[in-house]
CHARMM-style PDB file with segment names, atoms N, HN, CA, C and O in Angstrom:
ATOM      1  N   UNK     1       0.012  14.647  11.194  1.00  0.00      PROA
ATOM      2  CA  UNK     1       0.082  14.310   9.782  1.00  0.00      PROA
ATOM      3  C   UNK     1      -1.339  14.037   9.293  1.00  0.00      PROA
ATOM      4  O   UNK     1      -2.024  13.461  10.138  1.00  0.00      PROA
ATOM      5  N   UNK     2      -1.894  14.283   8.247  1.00  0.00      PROA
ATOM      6  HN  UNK     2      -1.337  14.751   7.560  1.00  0.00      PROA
ATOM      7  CA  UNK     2      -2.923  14.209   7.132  1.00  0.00      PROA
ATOM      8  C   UNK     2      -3.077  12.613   7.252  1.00  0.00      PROA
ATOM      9  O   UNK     2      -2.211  11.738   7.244  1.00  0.00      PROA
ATOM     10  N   UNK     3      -4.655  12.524   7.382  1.00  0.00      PROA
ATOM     11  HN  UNK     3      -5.359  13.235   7.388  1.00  0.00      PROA
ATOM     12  CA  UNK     3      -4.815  11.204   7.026  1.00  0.00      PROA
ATOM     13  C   UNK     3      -4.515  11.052   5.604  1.00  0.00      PROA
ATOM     14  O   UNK     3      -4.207  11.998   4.879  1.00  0.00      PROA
ATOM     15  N   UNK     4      -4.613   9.833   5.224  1.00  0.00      PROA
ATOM     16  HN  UNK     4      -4.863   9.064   5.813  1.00  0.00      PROA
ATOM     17  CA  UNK     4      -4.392   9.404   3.421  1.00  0.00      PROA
ATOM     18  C   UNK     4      -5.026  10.197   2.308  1.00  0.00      PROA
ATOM     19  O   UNK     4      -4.408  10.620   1.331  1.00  0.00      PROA
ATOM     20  N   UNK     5      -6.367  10.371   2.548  1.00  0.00      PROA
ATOM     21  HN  UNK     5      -6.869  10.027   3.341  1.00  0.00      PROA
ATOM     22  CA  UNK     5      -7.285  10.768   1.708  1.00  0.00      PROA
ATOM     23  C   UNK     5      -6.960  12.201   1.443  1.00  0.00      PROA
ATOM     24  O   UNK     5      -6.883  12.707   0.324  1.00  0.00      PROA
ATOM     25  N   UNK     6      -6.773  12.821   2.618  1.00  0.00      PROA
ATOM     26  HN  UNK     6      -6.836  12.410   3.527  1.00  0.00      PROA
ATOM     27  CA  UNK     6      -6.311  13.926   2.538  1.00  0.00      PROA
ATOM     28  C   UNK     6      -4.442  14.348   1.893  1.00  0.00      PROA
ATOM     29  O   UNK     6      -3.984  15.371   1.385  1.00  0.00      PROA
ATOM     30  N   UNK     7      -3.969  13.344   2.152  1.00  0.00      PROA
ATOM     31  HN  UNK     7      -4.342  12.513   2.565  1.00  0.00      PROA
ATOM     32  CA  UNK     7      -2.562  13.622   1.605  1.00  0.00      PROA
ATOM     33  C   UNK     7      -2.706  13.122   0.279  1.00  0.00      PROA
ATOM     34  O   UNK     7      -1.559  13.149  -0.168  1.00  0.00      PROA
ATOM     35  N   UNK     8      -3.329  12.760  -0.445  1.00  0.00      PROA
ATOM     36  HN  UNK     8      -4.261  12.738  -0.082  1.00  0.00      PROA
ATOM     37  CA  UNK     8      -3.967  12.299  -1.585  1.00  0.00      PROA
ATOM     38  C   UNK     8      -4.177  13.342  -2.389  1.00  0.00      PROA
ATOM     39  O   UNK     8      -3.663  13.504  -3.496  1.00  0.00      PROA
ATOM     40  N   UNK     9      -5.023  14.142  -1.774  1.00  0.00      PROA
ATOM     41  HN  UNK     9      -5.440  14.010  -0.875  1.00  0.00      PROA
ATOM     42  CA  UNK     9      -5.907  15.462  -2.503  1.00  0.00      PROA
ATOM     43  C   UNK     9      -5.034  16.356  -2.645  1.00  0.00      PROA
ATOM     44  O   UNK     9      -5.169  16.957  -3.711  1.00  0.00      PROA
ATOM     45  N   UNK    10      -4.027  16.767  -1.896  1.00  0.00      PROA
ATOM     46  HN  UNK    10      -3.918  16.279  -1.030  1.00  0.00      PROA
ATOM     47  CA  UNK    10      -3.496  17.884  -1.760  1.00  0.00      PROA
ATOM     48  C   UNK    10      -1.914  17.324  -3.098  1.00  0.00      PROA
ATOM     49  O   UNK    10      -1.461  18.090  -3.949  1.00  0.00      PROA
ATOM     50  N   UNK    11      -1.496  16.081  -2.897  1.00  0.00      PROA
ATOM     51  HN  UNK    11      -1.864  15.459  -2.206  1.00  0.00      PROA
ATOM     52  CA  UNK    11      -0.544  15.717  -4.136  1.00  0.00      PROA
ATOM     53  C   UNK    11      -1.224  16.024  -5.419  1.00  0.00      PROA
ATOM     54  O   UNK    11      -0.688  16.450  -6.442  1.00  0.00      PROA
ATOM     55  N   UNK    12      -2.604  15.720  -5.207  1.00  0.00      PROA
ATOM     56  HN  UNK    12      -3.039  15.373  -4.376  1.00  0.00      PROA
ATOM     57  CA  UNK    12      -3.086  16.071  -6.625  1.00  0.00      PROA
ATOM     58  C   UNK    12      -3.158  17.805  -7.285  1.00  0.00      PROA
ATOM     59  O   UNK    12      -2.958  18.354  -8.369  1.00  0.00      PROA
ATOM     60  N   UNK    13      -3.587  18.226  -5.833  1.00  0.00      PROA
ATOM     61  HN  UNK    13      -3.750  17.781  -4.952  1.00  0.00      PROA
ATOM     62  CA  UNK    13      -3.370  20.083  -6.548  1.00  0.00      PROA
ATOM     63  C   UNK    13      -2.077  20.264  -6.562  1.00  0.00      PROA
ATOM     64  O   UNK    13      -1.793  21.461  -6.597  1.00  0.00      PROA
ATOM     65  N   UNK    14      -1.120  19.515  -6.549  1.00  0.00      PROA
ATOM     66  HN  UNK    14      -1.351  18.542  -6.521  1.00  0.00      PROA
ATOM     67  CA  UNK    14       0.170  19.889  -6.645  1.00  0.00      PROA
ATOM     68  C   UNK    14       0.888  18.876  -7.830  1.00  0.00      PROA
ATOM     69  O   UNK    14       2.032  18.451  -7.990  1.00  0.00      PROA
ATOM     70  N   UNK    15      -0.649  18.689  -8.713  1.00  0.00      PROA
ATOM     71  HN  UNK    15      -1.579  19.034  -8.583  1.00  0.00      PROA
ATOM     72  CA  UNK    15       0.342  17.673  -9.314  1.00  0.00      PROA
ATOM     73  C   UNK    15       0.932  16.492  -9.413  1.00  0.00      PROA
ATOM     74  O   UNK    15       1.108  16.327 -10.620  1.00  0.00      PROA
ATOM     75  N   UNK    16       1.251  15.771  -8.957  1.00  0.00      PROA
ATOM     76  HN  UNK    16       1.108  15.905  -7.977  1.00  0.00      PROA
ATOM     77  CA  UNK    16       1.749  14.857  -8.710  1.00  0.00      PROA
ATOM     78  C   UNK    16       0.531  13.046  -9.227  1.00  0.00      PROA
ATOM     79  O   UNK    16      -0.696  13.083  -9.312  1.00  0.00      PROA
ATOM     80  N   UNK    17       1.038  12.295  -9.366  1.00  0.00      PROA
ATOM     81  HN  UNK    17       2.035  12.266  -9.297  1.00  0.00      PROA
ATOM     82  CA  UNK    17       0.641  11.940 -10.928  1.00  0.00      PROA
ATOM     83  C   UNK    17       0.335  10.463  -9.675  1.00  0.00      PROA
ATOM     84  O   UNK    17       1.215   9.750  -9.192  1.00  0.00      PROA
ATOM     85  N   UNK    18      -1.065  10.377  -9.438  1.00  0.00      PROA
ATOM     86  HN  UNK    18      -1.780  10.956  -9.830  1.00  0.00      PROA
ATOM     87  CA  UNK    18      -1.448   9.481  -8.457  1.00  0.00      PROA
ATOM     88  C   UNK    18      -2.327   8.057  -9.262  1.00  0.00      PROA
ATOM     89  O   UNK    18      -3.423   8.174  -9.809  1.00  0.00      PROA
ATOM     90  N   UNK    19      -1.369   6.484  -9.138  1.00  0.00      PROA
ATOM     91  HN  UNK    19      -0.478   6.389  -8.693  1.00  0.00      PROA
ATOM     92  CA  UNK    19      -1.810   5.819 -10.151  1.00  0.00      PROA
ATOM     93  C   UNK    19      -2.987   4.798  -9.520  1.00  0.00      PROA
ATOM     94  O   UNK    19      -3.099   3.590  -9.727  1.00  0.00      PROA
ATOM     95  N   UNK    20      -3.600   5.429  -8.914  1.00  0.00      PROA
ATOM     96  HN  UNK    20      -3.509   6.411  -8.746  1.00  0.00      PROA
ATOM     97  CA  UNK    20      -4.579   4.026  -8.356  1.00  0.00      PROA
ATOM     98  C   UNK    20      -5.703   4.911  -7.253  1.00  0.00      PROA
ATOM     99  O   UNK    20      -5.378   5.730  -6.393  1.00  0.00      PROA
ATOM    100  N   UNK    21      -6.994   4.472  -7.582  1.00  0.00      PROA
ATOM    101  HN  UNK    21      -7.257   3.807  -8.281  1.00  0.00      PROA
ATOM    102  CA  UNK    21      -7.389   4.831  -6.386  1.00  0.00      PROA
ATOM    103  C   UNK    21      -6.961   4.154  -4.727  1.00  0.00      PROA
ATOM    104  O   UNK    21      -6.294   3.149  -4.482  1.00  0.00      PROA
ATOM    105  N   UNK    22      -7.571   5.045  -3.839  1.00  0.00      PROA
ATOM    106  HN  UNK    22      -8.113   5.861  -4.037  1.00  0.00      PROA
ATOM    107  CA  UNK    22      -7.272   4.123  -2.688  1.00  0.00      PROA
ATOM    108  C   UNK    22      -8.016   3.409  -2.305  1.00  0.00      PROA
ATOM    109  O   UNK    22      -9.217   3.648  -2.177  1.00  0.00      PROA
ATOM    110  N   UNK    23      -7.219   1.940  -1.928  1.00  0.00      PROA
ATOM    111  HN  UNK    23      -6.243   1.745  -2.031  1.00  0.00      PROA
ATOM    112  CA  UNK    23      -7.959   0.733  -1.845  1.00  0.00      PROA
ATOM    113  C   UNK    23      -8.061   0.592   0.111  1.00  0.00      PROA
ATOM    114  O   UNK    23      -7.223   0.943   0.941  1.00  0.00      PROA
ATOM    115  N   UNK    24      -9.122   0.091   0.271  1.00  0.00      PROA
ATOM    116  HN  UNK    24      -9.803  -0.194  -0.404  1.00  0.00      PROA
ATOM    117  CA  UNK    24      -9.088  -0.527   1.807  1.00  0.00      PROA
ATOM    118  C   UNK    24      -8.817  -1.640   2.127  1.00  0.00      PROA
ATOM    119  O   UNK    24      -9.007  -2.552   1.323  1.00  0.00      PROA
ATOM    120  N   UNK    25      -8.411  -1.832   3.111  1.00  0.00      PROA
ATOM    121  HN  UNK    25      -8.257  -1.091   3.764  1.00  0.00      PROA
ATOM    122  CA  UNK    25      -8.764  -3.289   4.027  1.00  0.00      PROA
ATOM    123  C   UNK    25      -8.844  -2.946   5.614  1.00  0.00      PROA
ATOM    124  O   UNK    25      -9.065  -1.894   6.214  1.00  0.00      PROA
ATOM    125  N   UNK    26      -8.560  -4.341   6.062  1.00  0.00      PROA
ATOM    126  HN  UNK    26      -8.381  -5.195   5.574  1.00  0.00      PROA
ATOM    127  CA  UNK    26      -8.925  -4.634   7.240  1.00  0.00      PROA
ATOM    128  C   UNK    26      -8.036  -3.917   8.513  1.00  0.00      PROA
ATOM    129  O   UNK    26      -8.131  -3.841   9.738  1.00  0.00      PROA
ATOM    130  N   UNK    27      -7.306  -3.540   7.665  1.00  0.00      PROA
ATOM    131  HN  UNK    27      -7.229  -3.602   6.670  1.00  0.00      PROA
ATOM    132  CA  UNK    27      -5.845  -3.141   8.429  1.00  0.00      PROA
ATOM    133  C   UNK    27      -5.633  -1.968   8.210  1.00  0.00      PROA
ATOM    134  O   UNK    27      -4.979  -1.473   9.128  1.00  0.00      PROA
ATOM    135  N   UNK    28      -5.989  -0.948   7.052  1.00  0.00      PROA
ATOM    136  HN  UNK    28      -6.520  -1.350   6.307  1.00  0.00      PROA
ATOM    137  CA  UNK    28      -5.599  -0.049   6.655  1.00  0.00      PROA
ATOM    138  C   UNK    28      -6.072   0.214   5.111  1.00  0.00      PROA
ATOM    139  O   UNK    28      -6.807  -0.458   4.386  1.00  0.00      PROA
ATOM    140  N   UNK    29      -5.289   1.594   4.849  1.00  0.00      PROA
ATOM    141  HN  UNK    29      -4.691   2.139   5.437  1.00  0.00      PROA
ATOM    142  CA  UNK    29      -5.659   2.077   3.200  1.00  0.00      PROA
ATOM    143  C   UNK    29      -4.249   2.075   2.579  1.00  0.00      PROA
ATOM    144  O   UNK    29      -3.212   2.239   3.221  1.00  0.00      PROA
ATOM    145  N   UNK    30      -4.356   1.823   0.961  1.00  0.00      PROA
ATOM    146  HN  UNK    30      -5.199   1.690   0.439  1.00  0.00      PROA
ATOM    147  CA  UNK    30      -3.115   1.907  -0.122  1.00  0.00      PROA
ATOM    148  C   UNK    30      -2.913   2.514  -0.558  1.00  0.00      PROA
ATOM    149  O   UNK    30      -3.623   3.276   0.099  1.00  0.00      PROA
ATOM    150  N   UNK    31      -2.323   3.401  -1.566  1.00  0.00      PROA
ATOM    151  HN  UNK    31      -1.746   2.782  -2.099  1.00  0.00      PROA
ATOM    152  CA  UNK    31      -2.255   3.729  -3.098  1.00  0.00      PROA
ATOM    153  C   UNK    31      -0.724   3.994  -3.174  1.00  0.00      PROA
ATOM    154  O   UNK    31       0.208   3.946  -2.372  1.00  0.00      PROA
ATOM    155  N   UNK    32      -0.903   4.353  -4.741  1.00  0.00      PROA
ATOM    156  HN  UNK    32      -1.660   4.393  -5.393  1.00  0.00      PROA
ATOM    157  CA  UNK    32       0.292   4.758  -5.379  1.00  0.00      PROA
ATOM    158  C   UNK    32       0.665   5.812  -6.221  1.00  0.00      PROA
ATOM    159  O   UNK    32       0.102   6.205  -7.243  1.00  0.00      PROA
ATOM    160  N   UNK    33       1.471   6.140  -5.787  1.00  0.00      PROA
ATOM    161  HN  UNK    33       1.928   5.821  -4.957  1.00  0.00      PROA
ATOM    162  CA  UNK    33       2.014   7.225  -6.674  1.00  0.00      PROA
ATOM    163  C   UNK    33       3.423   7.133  -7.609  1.00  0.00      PROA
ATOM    164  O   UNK    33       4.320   6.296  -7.513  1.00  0.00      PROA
ATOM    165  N   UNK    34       3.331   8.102  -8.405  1.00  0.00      PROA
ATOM    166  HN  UNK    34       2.601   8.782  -8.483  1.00  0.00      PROA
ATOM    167  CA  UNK    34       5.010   8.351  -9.623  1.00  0.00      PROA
ATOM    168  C   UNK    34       5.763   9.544  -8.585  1.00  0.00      PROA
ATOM    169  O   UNK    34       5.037  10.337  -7.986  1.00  0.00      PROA
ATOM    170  N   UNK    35       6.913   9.584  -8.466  1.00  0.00      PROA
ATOM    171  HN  UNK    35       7.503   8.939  -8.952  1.00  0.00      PROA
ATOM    172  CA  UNK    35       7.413  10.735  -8.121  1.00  0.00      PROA
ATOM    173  C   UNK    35       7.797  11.343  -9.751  1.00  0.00      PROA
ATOM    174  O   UNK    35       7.222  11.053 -10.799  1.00  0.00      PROA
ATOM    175  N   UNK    36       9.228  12.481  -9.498  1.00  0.00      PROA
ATOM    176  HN  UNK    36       9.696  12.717  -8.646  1.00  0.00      PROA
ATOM    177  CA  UNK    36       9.267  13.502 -10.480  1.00  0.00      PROA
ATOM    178  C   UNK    36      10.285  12.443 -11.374  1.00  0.00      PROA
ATOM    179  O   UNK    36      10.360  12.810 -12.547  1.00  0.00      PROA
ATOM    180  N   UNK    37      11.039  11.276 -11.085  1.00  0.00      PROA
ATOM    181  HN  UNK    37      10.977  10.978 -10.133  1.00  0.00      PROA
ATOM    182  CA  UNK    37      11.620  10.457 -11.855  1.00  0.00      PROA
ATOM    183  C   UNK    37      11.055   8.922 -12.598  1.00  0.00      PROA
ATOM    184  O   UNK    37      11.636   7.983 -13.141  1.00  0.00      PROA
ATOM    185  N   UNK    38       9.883   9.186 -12.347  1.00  0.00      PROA
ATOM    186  HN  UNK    38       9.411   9.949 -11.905  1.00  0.00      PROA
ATOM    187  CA  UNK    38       8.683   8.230 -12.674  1.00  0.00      PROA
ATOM    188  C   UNK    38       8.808   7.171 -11.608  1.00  0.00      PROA
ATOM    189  O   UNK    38       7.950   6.337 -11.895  1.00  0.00      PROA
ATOM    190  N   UNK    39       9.530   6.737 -10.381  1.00  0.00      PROA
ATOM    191  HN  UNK    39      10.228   7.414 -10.148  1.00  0.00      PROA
ATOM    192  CA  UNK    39       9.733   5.778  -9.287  1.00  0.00      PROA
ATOM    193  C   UNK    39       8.375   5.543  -8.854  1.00  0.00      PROA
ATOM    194  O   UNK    39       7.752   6.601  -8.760  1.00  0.00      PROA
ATOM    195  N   UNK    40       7.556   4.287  -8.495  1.00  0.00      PROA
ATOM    196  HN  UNK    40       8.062   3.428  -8.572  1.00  0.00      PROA
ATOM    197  CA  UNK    40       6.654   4.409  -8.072  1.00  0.00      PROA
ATOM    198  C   UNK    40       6.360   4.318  -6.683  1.00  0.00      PROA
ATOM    199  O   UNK    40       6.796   3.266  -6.215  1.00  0.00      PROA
ATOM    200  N   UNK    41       5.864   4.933  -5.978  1.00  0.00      PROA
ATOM    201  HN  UNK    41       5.509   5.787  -6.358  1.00  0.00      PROA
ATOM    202  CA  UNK    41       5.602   5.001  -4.471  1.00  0.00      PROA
ATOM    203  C   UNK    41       4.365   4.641  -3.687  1.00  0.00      PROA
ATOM    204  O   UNK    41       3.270   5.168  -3.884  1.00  0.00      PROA
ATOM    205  N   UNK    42       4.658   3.519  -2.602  1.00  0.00      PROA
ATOM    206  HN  UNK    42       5.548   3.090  -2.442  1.00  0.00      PROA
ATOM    207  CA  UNK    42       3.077   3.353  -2.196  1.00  0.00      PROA
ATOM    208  C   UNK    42       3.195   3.992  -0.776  1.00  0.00      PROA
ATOM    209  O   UNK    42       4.256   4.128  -0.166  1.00  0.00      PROA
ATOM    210  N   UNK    43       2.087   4.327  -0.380  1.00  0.00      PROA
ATOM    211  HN  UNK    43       1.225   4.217  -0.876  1.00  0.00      PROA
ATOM    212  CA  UNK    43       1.319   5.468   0.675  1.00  0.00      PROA
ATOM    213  C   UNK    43       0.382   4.108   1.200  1.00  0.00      PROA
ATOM    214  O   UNK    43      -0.455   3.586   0.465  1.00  0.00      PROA
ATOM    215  N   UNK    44       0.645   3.682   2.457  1.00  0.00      PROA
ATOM    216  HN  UNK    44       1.326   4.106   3.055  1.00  0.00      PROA
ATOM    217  CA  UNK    44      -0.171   2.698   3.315  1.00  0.00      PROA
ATOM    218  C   UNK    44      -0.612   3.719   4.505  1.00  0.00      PROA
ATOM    219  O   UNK    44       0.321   4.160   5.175  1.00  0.00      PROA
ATOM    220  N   UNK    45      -1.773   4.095   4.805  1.00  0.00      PROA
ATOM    221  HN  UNK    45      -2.531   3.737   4.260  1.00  0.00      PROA
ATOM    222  CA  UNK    45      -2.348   4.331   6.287  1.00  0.00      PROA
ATOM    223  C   UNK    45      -3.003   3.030   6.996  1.00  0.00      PROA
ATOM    224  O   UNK    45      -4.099   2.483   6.868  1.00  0.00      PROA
ATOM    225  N   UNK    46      -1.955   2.789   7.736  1.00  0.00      PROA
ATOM    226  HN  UNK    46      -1.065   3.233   7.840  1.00  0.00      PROA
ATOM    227  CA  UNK    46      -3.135   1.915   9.149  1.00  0.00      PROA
ATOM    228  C   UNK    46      -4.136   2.607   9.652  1.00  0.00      PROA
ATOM    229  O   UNK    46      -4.281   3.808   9.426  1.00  0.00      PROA
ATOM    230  N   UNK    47      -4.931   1.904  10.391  1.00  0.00      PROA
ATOM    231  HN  UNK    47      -4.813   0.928  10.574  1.00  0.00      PROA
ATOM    232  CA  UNK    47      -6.178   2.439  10.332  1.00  0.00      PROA
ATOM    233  C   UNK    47      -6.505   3.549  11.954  1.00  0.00      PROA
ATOM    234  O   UNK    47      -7.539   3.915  12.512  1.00  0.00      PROA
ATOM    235  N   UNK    48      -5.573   3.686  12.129  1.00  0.00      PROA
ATOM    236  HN  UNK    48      -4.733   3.389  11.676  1.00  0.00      PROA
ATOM    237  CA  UNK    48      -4.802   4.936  12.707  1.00  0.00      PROA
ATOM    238  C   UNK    48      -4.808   6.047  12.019  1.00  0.00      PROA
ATOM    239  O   UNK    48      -4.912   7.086  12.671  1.00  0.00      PROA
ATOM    240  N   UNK    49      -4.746   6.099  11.163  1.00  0.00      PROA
ATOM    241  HN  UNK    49      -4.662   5.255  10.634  1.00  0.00      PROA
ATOM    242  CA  UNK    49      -4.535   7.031  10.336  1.00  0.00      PROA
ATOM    243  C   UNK    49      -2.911   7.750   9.691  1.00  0.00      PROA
ATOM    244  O   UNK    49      -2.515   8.508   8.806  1.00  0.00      PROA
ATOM    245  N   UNK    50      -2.495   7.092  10.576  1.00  0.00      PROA
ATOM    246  HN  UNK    50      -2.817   6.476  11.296  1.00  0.00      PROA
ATOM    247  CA  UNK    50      -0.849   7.279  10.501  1.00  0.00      PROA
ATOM    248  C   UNK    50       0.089   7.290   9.000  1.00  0.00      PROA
ATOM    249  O   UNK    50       1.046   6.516   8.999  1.00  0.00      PROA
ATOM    250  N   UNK    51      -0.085   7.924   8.038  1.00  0.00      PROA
ATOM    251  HN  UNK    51      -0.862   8.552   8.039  1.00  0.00      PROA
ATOM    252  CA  UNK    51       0.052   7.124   6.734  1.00  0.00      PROA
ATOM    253  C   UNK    51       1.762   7.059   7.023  1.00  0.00      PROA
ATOM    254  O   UNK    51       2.380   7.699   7.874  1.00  0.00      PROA
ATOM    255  N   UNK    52       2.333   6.024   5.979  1.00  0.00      PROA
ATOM    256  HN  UNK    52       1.831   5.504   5.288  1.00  0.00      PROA
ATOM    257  CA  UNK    52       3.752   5.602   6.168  1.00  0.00      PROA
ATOM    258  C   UNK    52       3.799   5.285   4.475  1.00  0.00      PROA
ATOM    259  O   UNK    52       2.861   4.873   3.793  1.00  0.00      PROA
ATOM    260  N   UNK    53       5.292   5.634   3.990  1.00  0.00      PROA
ATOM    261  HN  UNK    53       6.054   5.968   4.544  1.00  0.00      PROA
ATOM    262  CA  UNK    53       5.604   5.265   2.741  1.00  0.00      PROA
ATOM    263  C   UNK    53       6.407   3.952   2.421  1.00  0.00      PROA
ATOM    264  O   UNK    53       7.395   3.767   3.132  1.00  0.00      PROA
ATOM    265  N   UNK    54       6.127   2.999   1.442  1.00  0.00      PROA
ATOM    266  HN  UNK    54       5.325   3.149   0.864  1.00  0.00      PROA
ATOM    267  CA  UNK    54       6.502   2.074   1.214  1.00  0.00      PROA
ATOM    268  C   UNK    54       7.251   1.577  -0.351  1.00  0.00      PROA
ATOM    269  O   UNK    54       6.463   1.444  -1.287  1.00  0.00      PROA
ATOM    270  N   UNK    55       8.568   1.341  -0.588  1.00  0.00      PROA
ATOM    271  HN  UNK    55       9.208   1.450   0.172  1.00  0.00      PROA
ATOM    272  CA  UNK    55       9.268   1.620  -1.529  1.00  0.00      PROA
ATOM    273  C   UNK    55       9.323   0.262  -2.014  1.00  0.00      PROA
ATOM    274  OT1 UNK    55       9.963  -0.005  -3.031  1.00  0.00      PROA
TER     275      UNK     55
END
């Protein structure tokens, strides 16, 4: 799987309506996104790189 940054970039050439840059910490990276029903979705990578979605 795509680290964050990269699953980031590629929602964006596809659109997808990304509301925050990504933030760091100590533990990992954030952001958020709208899906196609305006729901908002957050995208956490530990610093693994592993990204996981959070509702």
């Amino acid at each position: 799987m795509p680290d964050l940054e990269a699953l980031v970039e590629q929602l964006k050439k596809e659109g997808v309506n990304i509301l925050d840059d990504i933030e760091t910490y100590d533990f990992g990276k954030f952001t958020h996104i709208l899906d196609i029903e305006e729901n908002k979705i957050g995208f956490w990578s530990m610093n693994n790189n592993e990204p996981r979605f959070i509702f």
